[in-house]
N, C-alpha and C positions, 0 to 999 in steps of 0.2 A: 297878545299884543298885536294892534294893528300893525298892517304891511312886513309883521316880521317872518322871520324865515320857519317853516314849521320843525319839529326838533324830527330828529333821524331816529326813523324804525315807527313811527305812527302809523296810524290803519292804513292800509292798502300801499304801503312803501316794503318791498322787498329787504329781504335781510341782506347787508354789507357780507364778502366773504371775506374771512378774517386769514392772511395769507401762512398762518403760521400753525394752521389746522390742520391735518392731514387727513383730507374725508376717507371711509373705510366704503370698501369696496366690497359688495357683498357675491358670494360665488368664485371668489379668487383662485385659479387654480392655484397649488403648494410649487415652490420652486422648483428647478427639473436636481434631478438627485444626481450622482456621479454614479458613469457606470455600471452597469451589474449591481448596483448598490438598491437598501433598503432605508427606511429610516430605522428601524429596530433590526442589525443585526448581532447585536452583543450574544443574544442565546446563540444561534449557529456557530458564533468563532469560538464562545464558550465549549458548546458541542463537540466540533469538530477538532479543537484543541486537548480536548480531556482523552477524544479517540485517538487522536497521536501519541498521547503518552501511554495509553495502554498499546499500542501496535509495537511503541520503542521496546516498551519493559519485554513484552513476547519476543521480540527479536531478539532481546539477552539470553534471556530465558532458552528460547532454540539457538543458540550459538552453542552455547555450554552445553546442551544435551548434543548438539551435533560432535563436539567435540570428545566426547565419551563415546562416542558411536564409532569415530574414523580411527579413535586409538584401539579401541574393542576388536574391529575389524581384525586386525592383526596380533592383538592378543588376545583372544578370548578360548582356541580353539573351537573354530565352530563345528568345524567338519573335520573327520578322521576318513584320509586317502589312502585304501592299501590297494597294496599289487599280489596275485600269488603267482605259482610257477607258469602258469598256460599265459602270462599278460593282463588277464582279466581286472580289471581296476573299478573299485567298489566306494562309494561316497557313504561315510557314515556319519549322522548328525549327531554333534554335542545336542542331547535335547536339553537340558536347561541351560549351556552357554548360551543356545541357539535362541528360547527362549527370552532371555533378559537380552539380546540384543534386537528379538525383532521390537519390541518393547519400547527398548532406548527410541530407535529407528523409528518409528511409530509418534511417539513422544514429541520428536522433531518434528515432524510431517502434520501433525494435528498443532505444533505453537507458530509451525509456518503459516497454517492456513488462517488459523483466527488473525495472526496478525495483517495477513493480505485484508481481512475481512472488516478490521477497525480500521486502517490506512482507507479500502473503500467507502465506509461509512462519514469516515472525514470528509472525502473530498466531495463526498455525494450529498452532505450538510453544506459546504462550504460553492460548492454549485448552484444552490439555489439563487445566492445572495452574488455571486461572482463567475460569472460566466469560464474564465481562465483553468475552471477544476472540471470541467464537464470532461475534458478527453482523458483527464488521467483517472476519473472515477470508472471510465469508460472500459480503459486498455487495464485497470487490475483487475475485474470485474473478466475478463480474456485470461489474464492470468491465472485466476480463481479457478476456470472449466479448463485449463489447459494442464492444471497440475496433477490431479485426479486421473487422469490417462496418461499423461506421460510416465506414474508410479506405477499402473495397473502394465503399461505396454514392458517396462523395467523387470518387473517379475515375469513376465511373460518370454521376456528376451533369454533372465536368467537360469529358467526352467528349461528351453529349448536347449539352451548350451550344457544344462548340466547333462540332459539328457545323450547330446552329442558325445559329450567328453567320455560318458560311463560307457555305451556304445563302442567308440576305440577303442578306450584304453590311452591312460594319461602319455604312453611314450607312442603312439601311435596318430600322424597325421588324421583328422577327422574327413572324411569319405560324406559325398554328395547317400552313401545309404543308411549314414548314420544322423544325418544333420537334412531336415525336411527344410530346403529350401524356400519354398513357398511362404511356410508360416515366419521364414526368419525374417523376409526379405520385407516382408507385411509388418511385420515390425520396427523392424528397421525403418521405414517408410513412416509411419505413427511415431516414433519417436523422432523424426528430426522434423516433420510438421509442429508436434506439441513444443519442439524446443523455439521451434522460430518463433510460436506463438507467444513461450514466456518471456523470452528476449525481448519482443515486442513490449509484453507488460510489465516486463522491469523497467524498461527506459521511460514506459508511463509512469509510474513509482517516481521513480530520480524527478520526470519533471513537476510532479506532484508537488513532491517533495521542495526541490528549487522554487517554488512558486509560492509553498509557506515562507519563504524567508522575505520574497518581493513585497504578500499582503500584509505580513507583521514587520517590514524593517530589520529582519534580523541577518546576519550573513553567516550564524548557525546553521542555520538551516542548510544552508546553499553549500556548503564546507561539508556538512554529513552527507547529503546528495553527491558529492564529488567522492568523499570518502566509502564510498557505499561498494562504487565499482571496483575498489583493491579488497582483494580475500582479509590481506594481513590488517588492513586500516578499516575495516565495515565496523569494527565494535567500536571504535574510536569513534565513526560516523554516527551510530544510532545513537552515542553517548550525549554527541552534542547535542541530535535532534529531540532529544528525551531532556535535555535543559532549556535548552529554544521554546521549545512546546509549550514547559513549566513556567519559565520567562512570559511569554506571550501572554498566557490565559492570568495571569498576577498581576500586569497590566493592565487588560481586560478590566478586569473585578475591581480593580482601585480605580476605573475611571481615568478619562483624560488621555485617552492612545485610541484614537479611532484609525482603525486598518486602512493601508492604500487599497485602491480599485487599481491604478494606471499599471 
Protein backbone atom coordinates (compact mmCIF):
# COMPACT_ATOMS: atom_id res chain seq x y z
CA UNK A 1 0.00 0.00 0.00
CA UNK A 2 1.28 3.30 -1.04
CA UNK A 3 2.81 5.72 1.73
CA UNK A 4 1.99 3.01 4.31
CA UNK A 5 4.05 2.15 6.98
CA UNK A 6 6.18 -1.12 6.30
CA UNK A 7 5.14 -4.08 8.76
CA UNK A 8 7.94 -4.81 11.64
CA UNK A 9 10.65 -7.35 11.20
CA UNK A 10 10.90 -7.04 7.23
CA UNK A 11 14.46 -7.40 5.40
CA UNK A 12 17.09 -5.55 6.83
CA UNK A 13 14.95 -4.12 10.24
CA UNK A 14 16.57 -5.61 13.24
CA UNK A 15 14.85 -7.87 15.54
CA UNK A 16 12.52 -5.98 18.55
CA UNK A 17 13.97 -7.36 21.95
CA UNK A 18 11.23 -8.82 23.62
CA UNK A 19 11.85 -7.63 27.60
CA UNK A 20 10.42 -10.78 29.03
CA UNK A 21 13.32 -12.98 27.53
CA UNK A 22 16.10 -13.74 29.42
CA UNK A 23 19.10 -14.13 27.03
CA UNK A 24 21.56 -17.12 28.22
CA UNK A 25 24.83 -16.25 28.67
CA UNK A 26 27.36 -18.56 27.39
CA UNK A 27 30.57 -19.38 29.71
CA UNK A 28 28.84 -18.31 32.95
CA UNK A 29 30.86 -18.94 35.75
CA UNK A 30 28.53 -21.44 38.49
CA UNK A 31 27.62 -19.53 41.68
CA UNK A 32 30.49 -19.07 44.47
CA UNK A 33 29.53 -22.19 46.87
CA UNK A 34 29.63 -21.74 50.80
CA UNK A 35 32.74 -22.21 52.40
CA UNK A 36 34.85 -25.22 52.48
CA UNK A 37 31.79 -26.54 50.59
CA UNK A 38 31.43 -28.88 47.34
CA UNK A 39 28.63 -29.23 45.30
CA UNK A 40 28.45 -33.11 45.77
CA UNK A 41 29.41 -33.60 49.18
CA UNK A 42 26.69 -36.33 50.32
CA UNK A 43 29.54 -39.33 49.75
CA UNK A 44 32.12 -37.79 52.31
CA UNK A 45 29.35 -36.91 55.30
CA UNK A 46 27.97 -40.37 54.20
CA UNK A 47 31.68 -41.57 54.74
CA UNK A 48 32.82 -39.87 57.33
CA UNK A 49 29.52 -40.50 59.32
CA UNK A 50 29.64 -44.42 58.87
CA UNK A 51 33.42 -43.86 60.27
CA UNK A 52 32.04 -42.37 63.51
CA UNK A 53 29.92 -44.93 64.10
CA UNK A 54 32.44 -47.60 63.87
CA UNK A 55 35.02 -45.38 66.09
CA UNK A 56 31.77 -45.10 68.85
CA UNK A 57 30.86 -49.07 68.71
CA UNK A 58 35.13 -49.70 69.25
CA UNK A 59 35.05 -47.20 72.01
CA UNK A 60 32.20 -49.56 73.80
CA UNK A 61 33.66 -52.29 72.84
CA UNK A 62 37.39 -50.99 74.69
CA UNK A 63 35.47 -49.69 77.65
CA UNK A 64 34.24 -53.17 78.66
CA UNK A 65 37.33 -54.87 77.84
CA UNK A 66 39.14 -52.12 79.76
CA UNK A 67 37.01 -52.68 82.47
CA UNK A 68 37.75 -56.46 82.79
CA UNK A 69 41.37 -55.47 82.90
CA UNK A 70 41.25 -52.73 86.07
CA UNK A 71 39.00 -55.56 88.03
CA UNK A 72 41.48 -58.47 86.86
CA UNK A 73 44.33 -56.30 88.12
CA UNK A 74 43.35 -56.88 91.50
CA UNK A 75 41.94 -60.18 91.09
CA UNK A 76 43.36 -62.27 89.01
CA UNK A 77 46.61 -63.04 91.10
CA UNK A 78 49.25 -62.33 88.72
CA UNK A 79 52.23 -62.48 90.63
CA UNK A 80 53.22 -64.50 93.72
CA UNK A 81 55.63 -62.29 96.38
CA UNK A 82 57.60 -64.41 98.73
CA UNK A 83 60.14 -63.42 101.41
CA UNK A 84 62.59 -66.22 102.96
CA UNK A 85 64.64 -65.86 106.05
CA UNK A 86 67.87 -63.77 104.73
CA UNK A 87 65.07 -60.88 103.31
CA UNK A 88 65.40 -62.01 99.73
CA UNK A 89 61.98 -61.24 98.02
CA UNK A 90 61.25 -63.15 94.76
CA UNK A 91 58.46 -62.22 92.12
CA UNK A 92 56.71 -65.30 90.66
CA UNK A 93 54.35 -65.16 87.60
CA UNK A 94 50.79 -66.58 87.57
CA UNK A 95 51.76 -67.68 83.97
CA UNK A 96 48.20 -68.19 82.66
CA UNK A 97 46.50 -65.47 85.00
CA UNK A 98 49.39 -63.45 83.70
CA UNK A 99 48.51 -64.68 80.36
CA UNK A 100 44.70 -63.80 79.96
CA UNK A 101 45.49 -60.52 81.36
CA UNK A 102 48.13 -59.37 79.14
CA UNK A 103 45.43 -60.47 76.48
CA UNK A 104 42.54 -58.62 77.92
CA UNK A 105 45.15 -55.55 78.11
CA UNK A 106 46.26 -55.99 74.64
CA UNK A 107 42.55 -56.23 73.43
CA UNK A 108 42.06 -52.61 74.91
CA UNK A 109 44.97 -51.21 73.42
CA UNK A 110 44.35 -52.60 69.79
CA UNK A 111 40.16 -51.32 70.00
CA UNK A 112 41.64 -48.01 71.27
CA UNK A 113 43.78 -47.74 68.28
CA UNK A 114 41.44 -48.69 65.46
CA UNK A 115 38.95 -46.46 67.01
CA UNK A 116 41.59 -43.16 67.07
CA UNK A 117 42.00 -44.57 63.44
CA UNK A 118 38.10 -44.36 62.01
CA UNK A 119 37.65 -40.95 64.27
CA UNK A 120 40.92 -39.88 61.80
CA UNK A 121 39.43 -41.21 58.82
CA UNK A 122 36.34 -39.24 59.44
CA UNK A 123 37.73 -36.08 59.97
CA UNK A 124 40.23 -36.65 57.22
CA UNK A 125 36.86 -37.37 54.71
CA UNK A 126 35.19 -34.51 56.18
CA UNK A 127 38.41 -32.04 55.61
CA UNK A 128 38.41 -32.31 52.20
CA UNK A 129 34.91 -30.71 51.96
CA UNK A 130 35.20 -28.37 55.28
CA UNK A 131 38.10 -26.77 56.20
CA UNK A 132 37.01 -26.80 60.27
CA UNK A 133 38.31 -30.89 60.42
CA UNK A 134 41.85 -30.42 59.13
CA UNK A 135 43.40 -29.78 62.74
CA UNK A 136 41.57 -32.32 64.45
CA UNK A 137 42.39 -35.00 61.82
CA UNK A 138 45.70 -33.48 62.39
CA UNK A 139 46.14 -33.68 66.40
CA UNK A 140 44.61 -37.65 66.33
CA UNK A 141 46.82 -38.64 63.64
CA UNK A 142 49.79 -37.17 67.05
CA UNK A 143 47.64 -39.14 69.05
CA UNK A 144 47.98 -42.30 67.03
CA UNK A 145 52.33 -42.03 67.03
CA UNK A 146 52.09 -40.91 70.54
CA UNK A 147 50.36 -44.03 72.05
CA UNK A 148 52.71 -46.67 70.66
CA UNK A 149 55.56 -45.22 72.85
CA UNK A 150 54.01 -44.16 75.69
CA UNK A 151 52.83 -48.35 76.16
CA UNK A 152 56.38 -49.53 74.96
CA UNK A 153 58.04 -46.58 77.50
CA UNK A 154 55.07 -48.26 80.42
CA UNK A 155 56.64 -51.59 80.19
CA UNK A 156 59.90 -50.31 80.15
CA UNK A 157 59.23 -48.26 83.26
CA UNK A 158 57.47 -51.48 84.72
CA UNK A 159 60.40 -53.75 84.21
CA UNK A 160 63.11 -51.29 85.63
CA UNK A 161 60.96 -51.14 88.97
CA UNK A 162 60.42 -54.79 89.02
CA UNK A 163 63.81 -55.27 88.66
CA UNK A 164 64.52 -52.44 91.48
CA UNK A 165 62.00 -53.97 94.01
CA UNK A 166 63.51 -57.71 93.50
CA UNK A 167 67.04 -56.23 94.16
CA UNK A 168 65.85 -54.87 97.67
CA UNK A 169 63.67 -56.70 98.86
CA UNK A 170 60.01 -55.70 99.31
CA UNK A 171 60.57 -54.32 102.99
CA UNK A 172 63.80 -52.66 102.04
CA UNK A 173 63.98 -48.96 100.84
CA UNK A 174 65.27 -49.24 96.95
CA UNK A 175 69.13 -48.03 96.79
CA UNK A 176 70.53 -45.70 93.87
CA UNK A 177 72.63 -49.76 93.24
CA UNK A 178 69.62 -51.31 92.76
CA UNK A 179 67.51 -48.81 90.61
CA UNK A 180 69.72 -47.61 87.38
CA UNK A 181 68.98 -44.12 87.44
CA UNK A 182 69.76 -43.27 84.07
CA UNK A 183 67.32 -45.64 82.35
CA UNK A 184 64.53 -44.58 84.72
CA UNK A 185 64.95 -41.02 84.62
CA UNK A 186 64.91 -41.56 80.47
CA UNK A 187 61.78 -42.77 80.97
CA UNK A 188 60.24 -41.02 82.89
CA UNK A 189 61.07 -38.13 80.50
CA UNK A 190 59.32 -40.24 77.38
CA UNK A 191 56.63 -40.74 79.22
CA UNK A 192 55.48 -37.33 80.26
CA UNK A 193 56.35 -35.98 76.54
CA UNK A 194 54.01 -38.96 74.99
CA UNK A 195 51.36 -37.90 77.66
CA UNK A 196 51.52 -34.11 76.83
CA UNK A 197 51.35 -35.28 73.27
CA UNK A 198 48.01 -37.40 73.80
CA UNK A 199 46.44 -34.74 75.98
CA UNK A 200 47.10 -32.61 73.01
CA UNK A 201 45.15 -35.23 70.72
CA UNK A 202 42.32 -35.82 72.90
CA UNK A 203 41.32 -32.22 73.03
CA UNK A 204 41.61 -32.63 69.09
CA UNK A 205 39.22 -35.55 69.34
CA UNK A 206 36.63 -33.54 71.67
CA UNK A 207 37.03 -30.66 69.10
CA UNK A 208 36.50 -32.94 66.23
CA UNK A 209 34.02 -34.20 67.78
CA UNK A 210 32.16 -30.67 68.84
CA UNK A 211 32.47 -29.69 65.37
CA UNK A 212 30.18 -32.96 64.11
CA UNK A 213 27.37 -31.51 65.95
CA UNK A 214 27.99 -27.60 64.38
CA UNK A 215 28.12 -29.35 60.59
CA UNK A 216 25.04 -31.64 61.15
CA UNK A 217 22.98 -29.43 63.69
CA UNK A 218 22.84 -31.81 66.23
CA UNK A 219 23.90 -30.94 70.01
CA UNK A 220 24.43 -34.80 70.46
CA UNK A 221 27.28 -34.43 69.39
CA UNK A 222 28.50 -31.52 71.34
CA UNK A 223 27.03 -33.36 74.82
CA UNK A 224 29.23 -36.60 74.04
CA UNK A 225 32.44 -34.26 73.38
CA UNK A 226 31.53 -32.69 76.79
CA UNK A 227 30.81 -36.17 78.26
CA UNK A 228 33.94 -37.51 76.94
CA UNK A 229 36.22 -35.73 79.55
CA UNK A 230 34.40 -37.37 82.85
CA UNK A 231 35.83 -41.13 83.45
CA UNK A 232 32.17 -41.92 85.02
CA UNK A 233 30.01 -40.07 81.93
CA UNK A 234 32.48 -41.03 78.57
CA UNK A 235 30.06 -44.31 77.84
CA UNK A 236 27.13 -42.03 78.33
CA UNK A 237 29.08 -39.66 75.80
CA UNK A 238 30.09 -42.15 72.97
CA UNK A 239 26.43 -43.31 73.42
CA UNK A 240 24.96 -40.30 72.30
CA UNK A 241 27.75 -39.70 69.62
CA UNK A 242 26.89 -43.32 68.25
CA UNK A 243 23.04 -42.07 67.82
CA UNK A 244 24.12 -38.46 66.53
CA UNK A 245 26.20 -40.26 63.97
CA UNK A 246 23.13 -42.70 63.13
CA UNK A 247 20.73 -39.69 63.12
CA UNK A 248 22.92 -37.58 60.87
CA UNK A 249 23.80 -40.14 57.96
CA UNK A 250 19.39 -41.23 57.98
CA UNK A 251 19.20 -37.73 57.24
CA UNK A 252 21.74 -37.73 54.79
CA UNK A 253 20.30 -40.66 52.69
CA UNK A 254 16.44 -39.47 52.74
CA UNK A 255 17.61 -36.10 51.45
CA UNK A 256 16.63 -32.65 52.25
CA UNK A 257 19.40 -31.91 55.31
CA UNK A 258 22.23 -30.21 53.65
CA UNK A 259 25.14 -29.75 56.45
CA UNK A 260 26.13 -26.24 57.73
CA UNK A 261 29.77 -24.81 56.59
CA UNK A 262 29.66 -21.56 59.05
Amino acid sequence: MAGGVPPAGGPGTPPSSVPWVTPILQNQPPPPLPTGGTYDTRASDLSALSNVIVAAILNLAGVIVSLVAAFGTSAWQLFTVTTNSSGTTTFTANQSNLSVFVGVVATAVILTFLELIFFRLAFVDLGRIDSRFSTPGTLVLLMLVALPILLFALLGLVYVLEQAITCAGSVNPITSACLDMGTFLAIAAVLGITAILLLVGYIGLLIGIWRLGSRYSSDGFKVGAVLLIFPVLSIAGVVLILVSARSARERIMAGGFNPLFA
